[in-house]
TORTOR-901208 format. One record per residue: x, y, z of N, C-alpha, C, O, CB in turn; residue in one letter. Coordinates in steps of 0.1 Angstrom, whole numbers, plus 5000, padded with zeros to 4 digits. Atoms other than C-alpha are relative to their C-alpha. Glycine has a CB too. Example, Ala and Ser with C-alpha at 12.3 -4.5 7.8 and 13.67 -1.06 7.14 Angstrom:
BEGIN
500949885000512349555078500950125000501950125007499050005012A/499149895000513749895071499250115008499750225009500450054986S/
***
This chain:
BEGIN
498749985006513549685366500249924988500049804989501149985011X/499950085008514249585332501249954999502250005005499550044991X/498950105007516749325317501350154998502250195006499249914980X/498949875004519049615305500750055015501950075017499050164992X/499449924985519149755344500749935006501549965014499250055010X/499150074992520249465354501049934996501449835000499449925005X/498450045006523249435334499549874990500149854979501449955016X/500050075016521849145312499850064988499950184986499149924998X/500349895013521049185276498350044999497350035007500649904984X/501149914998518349355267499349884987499949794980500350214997X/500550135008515449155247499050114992498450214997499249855010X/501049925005513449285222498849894990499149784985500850134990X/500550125007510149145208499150134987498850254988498849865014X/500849935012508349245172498649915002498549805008500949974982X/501550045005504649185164500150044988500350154983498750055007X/500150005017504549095129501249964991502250024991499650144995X/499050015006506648915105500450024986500949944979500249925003X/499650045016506749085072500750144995501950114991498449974990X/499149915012508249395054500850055016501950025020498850164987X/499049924989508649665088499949935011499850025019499750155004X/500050064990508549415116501249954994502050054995498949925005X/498850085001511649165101500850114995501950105000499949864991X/498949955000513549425088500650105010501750155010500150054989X/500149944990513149615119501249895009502249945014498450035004X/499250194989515049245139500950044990501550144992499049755000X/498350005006517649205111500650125000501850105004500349954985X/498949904992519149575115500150025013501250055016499950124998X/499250004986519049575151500649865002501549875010499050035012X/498750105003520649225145501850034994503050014998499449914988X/498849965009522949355122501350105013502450065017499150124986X/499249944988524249645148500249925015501149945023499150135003X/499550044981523949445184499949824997499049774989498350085018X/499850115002524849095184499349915007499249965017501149995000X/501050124992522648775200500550075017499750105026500749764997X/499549994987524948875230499350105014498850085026501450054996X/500749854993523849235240498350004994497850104999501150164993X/501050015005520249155222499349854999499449764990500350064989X/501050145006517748865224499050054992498350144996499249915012X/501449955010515048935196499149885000499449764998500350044983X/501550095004511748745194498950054990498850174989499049995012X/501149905014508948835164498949885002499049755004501050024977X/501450095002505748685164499450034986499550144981498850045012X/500950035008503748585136499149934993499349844985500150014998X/501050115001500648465131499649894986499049794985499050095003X/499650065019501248375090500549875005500549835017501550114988X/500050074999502348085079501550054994502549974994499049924997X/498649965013505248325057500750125013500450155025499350114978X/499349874992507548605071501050074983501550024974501549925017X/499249925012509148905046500149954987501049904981501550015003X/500250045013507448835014499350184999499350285007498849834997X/500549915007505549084987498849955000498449844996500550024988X/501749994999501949144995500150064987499649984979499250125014X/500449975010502249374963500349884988499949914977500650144999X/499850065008503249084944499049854999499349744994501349995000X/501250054996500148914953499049934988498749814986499350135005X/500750015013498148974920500649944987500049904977499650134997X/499450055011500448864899500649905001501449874991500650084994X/500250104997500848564916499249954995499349904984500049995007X/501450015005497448504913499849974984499449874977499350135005X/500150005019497548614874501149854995501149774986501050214991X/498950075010500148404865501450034994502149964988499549974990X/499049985005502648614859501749975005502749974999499650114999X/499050084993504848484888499649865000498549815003500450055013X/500350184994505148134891499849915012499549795012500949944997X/500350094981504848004927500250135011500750245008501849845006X/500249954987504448154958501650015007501750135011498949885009X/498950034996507948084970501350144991502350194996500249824996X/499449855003509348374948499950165000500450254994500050004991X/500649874996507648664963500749995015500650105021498350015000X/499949984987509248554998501550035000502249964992499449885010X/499049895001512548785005501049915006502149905002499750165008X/499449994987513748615035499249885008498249945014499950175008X/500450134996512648235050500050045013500750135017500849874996X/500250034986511848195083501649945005502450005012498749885002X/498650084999514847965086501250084998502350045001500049894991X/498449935002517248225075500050125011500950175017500350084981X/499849894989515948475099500549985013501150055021498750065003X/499850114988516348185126501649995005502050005016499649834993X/498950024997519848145116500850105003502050085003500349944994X/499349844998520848515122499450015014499050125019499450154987X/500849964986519348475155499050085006499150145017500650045005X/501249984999516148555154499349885001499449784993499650074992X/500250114991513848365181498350034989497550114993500350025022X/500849985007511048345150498949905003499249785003500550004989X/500550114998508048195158498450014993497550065000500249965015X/500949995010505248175132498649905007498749825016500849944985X/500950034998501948065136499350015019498749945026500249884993X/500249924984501748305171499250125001499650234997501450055006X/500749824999499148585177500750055007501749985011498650055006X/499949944988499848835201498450045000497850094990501250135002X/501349954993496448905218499950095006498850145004499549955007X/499449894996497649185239501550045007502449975010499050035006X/498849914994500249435255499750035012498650085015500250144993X/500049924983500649515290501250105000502450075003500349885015X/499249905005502249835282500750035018501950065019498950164991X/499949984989502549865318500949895012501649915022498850035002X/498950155000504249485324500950024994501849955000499649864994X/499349975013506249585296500249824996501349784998501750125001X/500050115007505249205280498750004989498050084985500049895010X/501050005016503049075252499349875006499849805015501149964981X/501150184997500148735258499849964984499350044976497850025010X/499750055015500748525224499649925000500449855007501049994994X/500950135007498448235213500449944992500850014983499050024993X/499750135007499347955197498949994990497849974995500049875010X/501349975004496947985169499349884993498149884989500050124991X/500750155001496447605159499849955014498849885014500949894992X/500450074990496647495195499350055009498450005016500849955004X/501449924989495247755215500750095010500550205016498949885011X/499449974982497847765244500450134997500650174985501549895008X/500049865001498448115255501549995012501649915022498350095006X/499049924990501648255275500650134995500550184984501149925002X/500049885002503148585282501549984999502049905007499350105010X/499149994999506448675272500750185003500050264996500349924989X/499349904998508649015284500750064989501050004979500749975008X/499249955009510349265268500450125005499850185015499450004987X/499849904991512549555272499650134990499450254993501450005006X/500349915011511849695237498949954990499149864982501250014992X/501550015011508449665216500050074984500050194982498650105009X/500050005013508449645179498550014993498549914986500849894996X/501150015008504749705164499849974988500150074983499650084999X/499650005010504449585131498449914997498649794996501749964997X/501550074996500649445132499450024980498549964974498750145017X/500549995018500249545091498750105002498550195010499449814991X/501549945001496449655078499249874996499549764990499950124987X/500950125008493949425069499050044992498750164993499449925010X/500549955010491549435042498250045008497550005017500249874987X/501849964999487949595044498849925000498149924990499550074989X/500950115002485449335051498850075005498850085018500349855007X/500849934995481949555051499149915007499449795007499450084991X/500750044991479549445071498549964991497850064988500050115012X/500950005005476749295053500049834998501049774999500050104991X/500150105002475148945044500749924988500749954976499050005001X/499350115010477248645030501350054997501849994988499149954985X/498649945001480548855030501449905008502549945006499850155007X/499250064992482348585053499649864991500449774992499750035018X/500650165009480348255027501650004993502550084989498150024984X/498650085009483348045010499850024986498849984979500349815003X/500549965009483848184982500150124994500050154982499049995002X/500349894996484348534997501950065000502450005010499050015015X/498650014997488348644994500450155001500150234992500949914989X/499049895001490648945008501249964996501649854996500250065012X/498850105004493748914996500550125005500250235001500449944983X/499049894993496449095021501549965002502550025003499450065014X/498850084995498748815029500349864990499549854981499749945018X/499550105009500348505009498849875007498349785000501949985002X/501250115000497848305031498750004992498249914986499550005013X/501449965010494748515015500749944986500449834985499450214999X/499350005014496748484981499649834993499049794983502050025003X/500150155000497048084987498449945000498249864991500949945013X/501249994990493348065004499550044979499149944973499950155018X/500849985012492148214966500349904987499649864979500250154996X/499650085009494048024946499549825005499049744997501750034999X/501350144997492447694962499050014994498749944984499349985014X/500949985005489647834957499449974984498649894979500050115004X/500150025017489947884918500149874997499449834988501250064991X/499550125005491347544918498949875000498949774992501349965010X/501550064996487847374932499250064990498849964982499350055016X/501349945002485247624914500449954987501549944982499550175004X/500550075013483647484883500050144988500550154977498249925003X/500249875004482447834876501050094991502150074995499850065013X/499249895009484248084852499550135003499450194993499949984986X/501049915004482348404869500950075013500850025025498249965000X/499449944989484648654890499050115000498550144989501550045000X/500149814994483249024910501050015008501549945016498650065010X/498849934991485649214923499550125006499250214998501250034991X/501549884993483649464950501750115004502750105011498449905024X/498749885000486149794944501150034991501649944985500949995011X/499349985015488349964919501250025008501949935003499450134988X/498749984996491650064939501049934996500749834990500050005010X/498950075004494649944933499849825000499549754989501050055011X/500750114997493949604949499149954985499549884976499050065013X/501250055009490649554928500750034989501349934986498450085000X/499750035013491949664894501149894991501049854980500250094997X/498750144998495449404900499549895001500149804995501050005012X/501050105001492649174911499149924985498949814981499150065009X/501050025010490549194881500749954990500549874981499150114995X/499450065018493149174856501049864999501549824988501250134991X/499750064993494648914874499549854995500149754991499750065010X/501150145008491548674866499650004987499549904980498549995006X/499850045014491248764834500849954990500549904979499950074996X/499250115005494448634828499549885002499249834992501250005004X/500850124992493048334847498749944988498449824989499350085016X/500650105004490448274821498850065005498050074996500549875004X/501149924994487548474843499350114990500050174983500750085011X/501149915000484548684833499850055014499450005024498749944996X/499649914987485348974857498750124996498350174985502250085001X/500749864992483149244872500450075007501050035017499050005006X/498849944985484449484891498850125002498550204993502250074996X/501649924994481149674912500950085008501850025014498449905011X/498949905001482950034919498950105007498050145000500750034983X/501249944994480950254947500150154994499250234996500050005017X/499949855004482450574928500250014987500849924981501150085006X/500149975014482150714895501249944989501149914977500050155000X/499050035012485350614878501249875013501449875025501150214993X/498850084994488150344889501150075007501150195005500749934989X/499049924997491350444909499650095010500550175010500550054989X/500249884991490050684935501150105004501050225008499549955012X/498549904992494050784945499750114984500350224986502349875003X/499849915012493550974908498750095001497850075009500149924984X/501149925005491151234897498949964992499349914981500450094995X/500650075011488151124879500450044987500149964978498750025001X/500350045017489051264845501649914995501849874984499950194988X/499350125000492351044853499949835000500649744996500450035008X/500750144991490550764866499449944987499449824985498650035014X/501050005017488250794827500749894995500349784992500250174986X/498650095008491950654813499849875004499749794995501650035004X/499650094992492150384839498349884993498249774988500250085022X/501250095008488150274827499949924991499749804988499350054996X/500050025018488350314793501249854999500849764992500950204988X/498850154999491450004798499649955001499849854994500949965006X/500550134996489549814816499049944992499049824990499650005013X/500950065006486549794796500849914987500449804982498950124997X/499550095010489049724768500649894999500749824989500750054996X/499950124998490149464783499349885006499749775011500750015003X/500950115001487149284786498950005012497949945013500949875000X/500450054982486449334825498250124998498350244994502050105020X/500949934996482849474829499750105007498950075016499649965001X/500649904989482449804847498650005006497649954999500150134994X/500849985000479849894870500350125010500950085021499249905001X/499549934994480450204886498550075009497350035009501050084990X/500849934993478550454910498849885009497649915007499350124989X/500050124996477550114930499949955011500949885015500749964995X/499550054984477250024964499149885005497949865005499750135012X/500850185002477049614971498950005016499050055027501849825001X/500750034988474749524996499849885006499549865017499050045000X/499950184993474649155002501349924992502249994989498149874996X/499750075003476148874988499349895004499249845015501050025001X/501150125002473848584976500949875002502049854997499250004984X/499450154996474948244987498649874990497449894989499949975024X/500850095007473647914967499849915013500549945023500649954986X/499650114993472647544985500649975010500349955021500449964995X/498950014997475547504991500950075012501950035019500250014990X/499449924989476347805014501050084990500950204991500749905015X/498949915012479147934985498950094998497650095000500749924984X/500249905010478948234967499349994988499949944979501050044997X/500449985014476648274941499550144991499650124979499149914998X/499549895003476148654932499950135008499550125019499750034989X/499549864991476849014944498750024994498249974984501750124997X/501649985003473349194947500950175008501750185017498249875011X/500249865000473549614947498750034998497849954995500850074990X/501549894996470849854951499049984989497849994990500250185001X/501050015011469849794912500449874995499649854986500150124989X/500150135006470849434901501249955010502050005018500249994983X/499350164996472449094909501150004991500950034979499049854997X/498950045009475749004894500749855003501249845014501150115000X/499950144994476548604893501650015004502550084999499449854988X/498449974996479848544911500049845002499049785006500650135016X/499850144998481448174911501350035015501449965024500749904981X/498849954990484448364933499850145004499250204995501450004994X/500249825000484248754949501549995007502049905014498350105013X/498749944993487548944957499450145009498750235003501350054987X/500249884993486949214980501750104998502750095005499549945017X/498949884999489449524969499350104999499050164989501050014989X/500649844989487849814993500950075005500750185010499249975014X/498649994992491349845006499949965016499149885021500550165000X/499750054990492849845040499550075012499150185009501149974998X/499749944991492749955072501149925010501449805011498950035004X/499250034995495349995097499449905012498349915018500850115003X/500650124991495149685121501049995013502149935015500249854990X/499549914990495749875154498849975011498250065016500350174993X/501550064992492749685176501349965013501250015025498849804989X/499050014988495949555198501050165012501450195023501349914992X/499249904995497749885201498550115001498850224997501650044988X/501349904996493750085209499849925018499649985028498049984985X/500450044987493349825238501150035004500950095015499649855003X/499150014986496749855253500050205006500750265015502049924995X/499549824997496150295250500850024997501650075005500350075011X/498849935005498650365228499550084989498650044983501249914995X/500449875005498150675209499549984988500449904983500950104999X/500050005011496350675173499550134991498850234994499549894998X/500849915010495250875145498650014994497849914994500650004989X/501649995003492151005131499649894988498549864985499650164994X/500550085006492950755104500149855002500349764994500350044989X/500050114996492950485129501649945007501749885018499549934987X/498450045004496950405124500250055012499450105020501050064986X/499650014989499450415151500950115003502050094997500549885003X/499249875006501150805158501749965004501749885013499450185008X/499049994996504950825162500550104997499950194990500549934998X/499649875004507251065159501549964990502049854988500550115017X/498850015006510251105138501149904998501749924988500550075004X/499350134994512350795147498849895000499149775004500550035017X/501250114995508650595148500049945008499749825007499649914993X/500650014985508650595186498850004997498350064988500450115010X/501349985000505450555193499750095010500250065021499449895002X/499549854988504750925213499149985011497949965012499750204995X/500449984986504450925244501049825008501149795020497750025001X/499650144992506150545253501550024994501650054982499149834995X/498250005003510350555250500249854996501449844994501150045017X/499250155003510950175241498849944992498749814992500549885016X/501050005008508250155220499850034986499250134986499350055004X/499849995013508550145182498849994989498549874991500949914997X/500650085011506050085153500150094982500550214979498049975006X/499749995011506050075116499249924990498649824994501149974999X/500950125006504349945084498750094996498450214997499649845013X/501849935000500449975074499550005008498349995005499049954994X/500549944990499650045111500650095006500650105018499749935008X/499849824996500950395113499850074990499650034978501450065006X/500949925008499850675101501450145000501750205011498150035009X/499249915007502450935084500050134995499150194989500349954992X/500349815004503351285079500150014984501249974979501450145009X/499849985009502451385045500950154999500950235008498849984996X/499449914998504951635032499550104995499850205001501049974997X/500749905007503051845009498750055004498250165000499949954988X/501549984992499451835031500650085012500250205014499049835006X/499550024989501551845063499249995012499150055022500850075001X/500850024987499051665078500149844998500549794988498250065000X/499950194995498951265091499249904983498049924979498449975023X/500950105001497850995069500449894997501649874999499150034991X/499650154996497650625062500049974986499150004978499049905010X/499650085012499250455032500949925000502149945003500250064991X/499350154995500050085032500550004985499950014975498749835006X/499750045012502750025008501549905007501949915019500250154987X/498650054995505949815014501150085000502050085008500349904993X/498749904996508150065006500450065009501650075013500150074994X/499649924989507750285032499949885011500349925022498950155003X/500150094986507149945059501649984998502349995008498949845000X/498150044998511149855048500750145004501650135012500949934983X/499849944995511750155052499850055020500550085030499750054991X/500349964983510250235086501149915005502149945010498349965008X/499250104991511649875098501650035001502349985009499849854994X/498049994999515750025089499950085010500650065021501150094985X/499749924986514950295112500150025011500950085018499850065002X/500250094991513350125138501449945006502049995016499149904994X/499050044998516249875135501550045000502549965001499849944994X/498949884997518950125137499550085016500150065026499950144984X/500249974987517250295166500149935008500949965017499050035001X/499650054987517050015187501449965003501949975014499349885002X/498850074998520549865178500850175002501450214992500549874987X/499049865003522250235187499850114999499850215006500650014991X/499849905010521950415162499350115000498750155010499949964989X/501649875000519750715152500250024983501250014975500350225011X/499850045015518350735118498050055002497450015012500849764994X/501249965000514450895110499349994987500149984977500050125004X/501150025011511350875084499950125002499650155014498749905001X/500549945001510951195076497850054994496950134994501250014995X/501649985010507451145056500049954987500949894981499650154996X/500650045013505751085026499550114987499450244990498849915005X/500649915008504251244993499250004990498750084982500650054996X/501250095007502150964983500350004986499650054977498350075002X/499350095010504150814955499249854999499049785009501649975005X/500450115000502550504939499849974983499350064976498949995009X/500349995015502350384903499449815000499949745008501850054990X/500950095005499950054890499949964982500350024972498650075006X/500449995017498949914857498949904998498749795003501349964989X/500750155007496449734839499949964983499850044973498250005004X/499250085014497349494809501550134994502550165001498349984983X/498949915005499649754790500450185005501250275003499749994985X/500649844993498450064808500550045016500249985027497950005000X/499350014989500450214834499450125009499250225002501650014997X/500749914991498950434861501150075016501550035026498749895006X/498949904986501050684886499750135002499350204993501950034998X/500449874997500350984911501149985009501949895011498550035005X/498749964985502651134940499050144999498650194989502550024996X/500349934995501251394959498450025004497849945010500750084993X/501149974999498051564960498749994991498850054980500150085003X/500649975011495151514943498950184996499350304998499049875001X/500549834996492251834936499449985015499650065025498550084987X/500449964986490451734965500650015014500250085024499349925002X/499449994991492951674985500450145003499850205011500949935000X/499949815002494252044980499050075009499250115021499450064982X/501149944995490652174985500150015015500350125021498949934996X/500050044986490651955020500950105008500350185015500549845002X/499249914991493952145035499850174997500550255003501749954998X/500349875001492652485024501150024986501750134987500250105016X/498949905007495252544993499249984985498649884980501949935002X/500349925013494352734960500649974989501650034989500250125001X/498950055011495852594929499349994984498149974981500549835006X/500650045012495752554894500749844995501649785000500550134989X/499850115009495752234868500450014987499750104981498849945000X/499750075016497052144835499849834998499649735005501950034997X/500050155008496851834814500450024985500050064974498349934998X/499750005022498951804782500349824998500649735006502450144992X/499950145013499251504757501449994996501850094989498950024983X/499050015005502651374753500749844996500049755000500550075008X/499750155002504651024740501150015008501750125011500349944986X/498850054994507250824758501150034996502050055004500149885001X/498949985004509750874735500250094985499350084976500549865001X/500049845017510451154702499349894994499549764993502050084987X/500950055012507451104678500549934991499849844987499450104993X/499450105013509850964649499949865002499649774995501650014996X/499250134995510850694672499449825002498949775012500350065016X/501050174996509350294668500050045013500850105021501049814998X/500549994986507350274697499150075011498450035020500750025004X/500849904993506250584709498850005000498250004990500350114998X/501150054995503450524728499250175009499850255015500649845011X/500449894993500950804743500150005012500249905018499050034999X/500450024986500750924776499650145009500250255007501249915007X/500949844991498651214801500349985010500349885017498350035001X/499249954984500151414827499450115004499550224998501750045000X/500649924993498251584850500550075010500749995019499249965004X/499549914992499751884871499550085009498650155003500450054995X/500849934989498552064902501350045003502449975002499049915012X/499449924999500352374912499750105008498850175004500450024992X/500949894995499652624940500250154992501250194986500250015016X/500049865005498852974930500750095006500950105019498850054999X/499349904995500553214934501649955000502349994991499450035015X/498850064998503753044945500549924992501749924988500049945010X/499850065015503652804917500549825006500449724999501850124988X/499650094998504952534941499349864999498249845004500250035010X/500850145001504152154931499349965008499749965020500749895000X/500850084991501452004946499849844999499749775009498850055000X/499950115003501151684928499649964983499050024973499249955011X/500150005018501251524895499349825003499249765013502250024988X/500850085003499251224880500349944988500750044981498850055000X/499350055012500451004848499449884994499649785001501349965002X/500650135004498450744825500550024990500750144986498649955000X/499550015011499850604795500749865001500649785010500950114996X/499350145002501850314783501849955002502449985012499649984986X/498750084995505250144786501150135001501350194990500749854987X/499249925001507950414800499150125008499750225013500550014986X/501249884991504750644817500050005015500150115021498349954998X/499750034987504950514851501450075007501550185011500249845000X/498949964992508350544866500350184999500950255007501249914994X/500049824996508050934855499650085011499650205013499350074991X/500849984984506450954887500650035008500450135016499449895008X/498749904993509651004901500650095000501350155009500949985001X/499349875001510751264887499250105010499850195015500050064983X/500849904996507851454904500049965014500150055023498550014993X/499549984985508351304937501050015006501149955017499749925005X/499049974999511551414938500350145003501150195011500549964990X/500149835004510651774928498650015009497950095005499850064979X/501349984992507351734956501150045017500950125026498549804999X/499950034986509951624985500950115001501050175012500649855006X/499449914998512451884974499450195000500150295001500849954991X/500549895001509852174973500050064991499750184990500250065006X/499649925016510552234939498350154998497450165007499849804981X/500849955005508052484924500049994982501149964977500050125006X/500150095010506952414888501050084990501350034980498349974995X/499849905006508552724874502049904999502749864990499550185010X/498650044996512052574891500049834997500849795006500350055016X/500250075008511352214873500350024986501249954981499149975002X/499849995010511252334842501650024996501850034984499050084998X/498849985000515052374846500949875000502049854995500250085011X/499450174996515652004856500949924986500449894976498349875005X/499150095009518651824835499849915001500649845008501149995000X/500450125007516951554823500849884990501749904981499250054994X/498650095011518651244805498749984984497649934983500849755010X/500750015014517451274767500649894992501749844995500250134992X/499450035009517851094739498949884992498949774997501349965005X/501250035010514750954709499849895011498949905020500449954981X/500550144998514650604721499350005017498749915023501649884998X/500550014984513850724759498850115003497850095010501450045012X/501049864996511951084759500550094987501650104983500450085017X/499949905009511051354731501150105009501450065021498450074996X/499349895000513351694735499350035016499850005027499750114986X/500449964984511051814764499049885007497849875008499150145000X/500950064988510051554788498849975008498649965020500350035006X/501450014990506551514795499750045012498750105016499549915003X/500049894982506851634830499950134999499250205006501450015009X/499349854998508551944820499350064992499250184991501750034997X/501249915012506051994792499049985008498149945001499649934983X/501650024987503151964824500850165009500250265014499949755016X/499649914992505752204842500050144994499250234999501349975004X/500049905009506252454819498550024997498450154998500849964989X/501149915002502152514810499750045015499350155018498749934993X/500649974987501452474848500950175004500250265006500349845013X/499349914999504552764853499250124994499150225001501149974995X/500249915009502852974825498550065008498050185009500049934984X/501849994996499152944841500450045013499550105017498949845000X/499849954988500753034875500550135000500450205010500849925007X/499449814996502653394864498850054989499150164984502450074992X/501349935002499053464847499150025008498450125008499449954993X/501250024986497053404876498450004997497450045003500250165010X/501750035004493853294858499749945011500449845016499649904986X/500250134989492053154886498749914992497749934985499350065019X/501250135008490252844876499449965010498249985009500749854992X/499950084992490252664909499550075013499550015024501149954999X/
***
């Protein structure tokens, strides 16, 4: 019989203390008071409710300390009544106890604490392949403000001036340019033809061509296989199938996976891409008091309308409101995603939402492409800067599938317009209609979007098949 049945209050505990784990505790704080709610959150960090995406630019230099990326102190979560207790694993779930076994992770000691409601919030962790000297000092993921801190030591010791960075994704290219601010001779060893994988390669061309310009050495089509250690046991370079590259530091940006090793032992349901399934509300299906959120679940795409896994913060604060509305009451749902994300390196801004071609291909759907050449703002205008917008449209129906955007200052955030017109079903024909805010200093007459909507429209009531 739980706490709740027996007329006390009811207790709820989170695993994990950063984006959808704490905001998951402070709305059900918010709605049910210490009285009717005890909350507990474990985490094993040293931080709680900071910016993992603000990571790299820590690192670079472009923020100044560590302490301005964190949202929400331990101490403030403390004083809202949250029983916060940092430097705590959980080791496992007894889904069937309904409690948690939590480690002390400097001292060791282990005890089990109860609960009547389970919060998941376990994050992703970075890709560490499997191969020699990948674990030598020297060797850095960067996922948490500890990795973040942990590299920045690092730099602070090495004599060396000689970064690799093993992967081009997001991650890796925020990494690379990161150290080049820093003063670094960057490599960045890239197992696929072009940088960026969430883009298309002749998108991804853009994303290259930047980097080389800014100094960072490509090596693409690439797959690392050791990592050479000196004397010393450090790092001294990345070794691939055809050469050695000296490294004084390696970043590993392979990306993530969901970090769902607790929630596979206790049998709770996951996806094919690992992550943790829920339904609508991010119940976890099949368990009623059971919640999770974050980069260990795995999400209904809206435009595939099939499951997949993408760790960003936005959707973890999100999950955690609904979560935290669910337990305290309320009712409140994550519909989905449409794979929104935008990047940059040095002046060069990088954004997709939706599908790419392969993706398409993957769920069976038929579509055509465009690519037109447009500026940020009317040609007369100081400023105007270029930028390429790539359109995917199914046939026949004409309906958006997904769009793609490189260019410079003002390129990025157009990303929304299209994930706006992805979640609303728009079709490209019924875009080209969109009342747009004009005027020189912001966007030419037609909108770069709407000039991608409009050829893709035109190429869809022809029915050339390309694709």
């Amino acid at each position: 019989m739980t706490g709740a049945a027996r007329g006390a209050r009811e207790k709820l505990v989170v695993i994990g203390g950063d984006a959808a784990g704490m905001s998951a505790a402070s709305q059900a704080r918010r709605l049910r008071g210490p009285d009717e709610l005890e909350i507990v959150a474990f985490e094993r960090g040293h931080f709680t409710s900071y910016s993992a995406c603000g990571i790299p630019y820590w690192v670079g230099g472009d923020v100044a300390g560590r302490d301005e990326l964190i949202a929400r102190t331990p101490e403030e979560h403390r004083a809202r009544g949250i029983d916060l207790r940092l430097r705590t694993e959980v080791v496992e779930i007894d889904v069937a106890g309904r409690r948690v076994r939590a480690r002390d992770v400097d001292g060791g000691a282990e005890y089990w604490t109860s609960y009547d409601k389970l919060v998941i919030a376990t994050g992703a962790r970075p890709i560490r392949p499997r191969m020699p000297g990948v674990d030598a000092p020297g060797v850095h993921g960067v996922q948490t403000l500890d990795d973040g801190q942990a590299l920045l030591d690092t730099l602070a010791r090495t004599r060396g001036r000689r970064a690799v960075v093993v992967g081009a994704g997001y991650i890796g290219v925020e990494m690379a340019e990161a150290l080049i601010n820093r003063g670094y001779e960057v490599t960045v060893v890239n197992r696929g033809s072009e940088p960026m994988s969430t883009l298309d390669p002749d998108m991804g061309r853009l994303v290259h061509e930047a980097m080389t310009g800014l100094g960072i050495t490509m090596v693409d089509d690439a797959e690392v296989t050791k990592i050479l250690t000196g004397d010393d046991g450090r790092v001294r370079a990345v070794a691939t199938d055809r050469a050695e590259f000296p490294a004084d530091v390696v970043v590993l940006g392979i990306g993530v996976r969901p970090e769902t090793g607790l929630a596979r032992a206790a049998g709770l349901p996951l996806g094919r891409h690992g992550g943790l399934l829920t339904d609508l509300s991010m119940r976890v299906r099949g368990h009623e008091d059971i919640w999770a959120g974050g980069d260990c679940v795995e999400v209904l795409d809206l435009v595939s309308g099939q499951e997949r896994h993408i760790a960003l913060g936005t959707h973890a604060n999100k999950h955690g409101q609904v979560i935290g509305t669910n337990v305290g009451g309320g009712y409140a749902t994550f519909p989905g995603v449409v794979g929104t994300a935008v990047s940059k390196v040095c002046d060069l801004e990088i954004a997709r939402t939706g599908l790419r071609e392969k993706d398409a291909r993957r769920v069976g759907l038929r579509f055509e492409t465009v690519t037109i050449e447009s500026t940020s703002r009317a040609g007369y205008y100081p400023g105007a800067s270029p930028m390429t917008v790539k359109m995917l449209a199914e046939r026949r129906t004409g309906r958006l599938l997904g769009v793609q955007i490189v260019g410079r200052e003002g390129a990025a955030k157009r990303v929304d317009i299209a994930a706006v017109a992805l979640t609303a079903g728009l079709t490209v024909e019924q875009m080209t209609a969109l009342d747009l805010g004009y005027a020189p200093p912001f966007s030419p007459v037609w909108d770069p979007v709407l000039v991608a909507a409009r050829k893709a429209a035109a190429k869809v009531r022809s029915g050339t098949p390309l694709h």
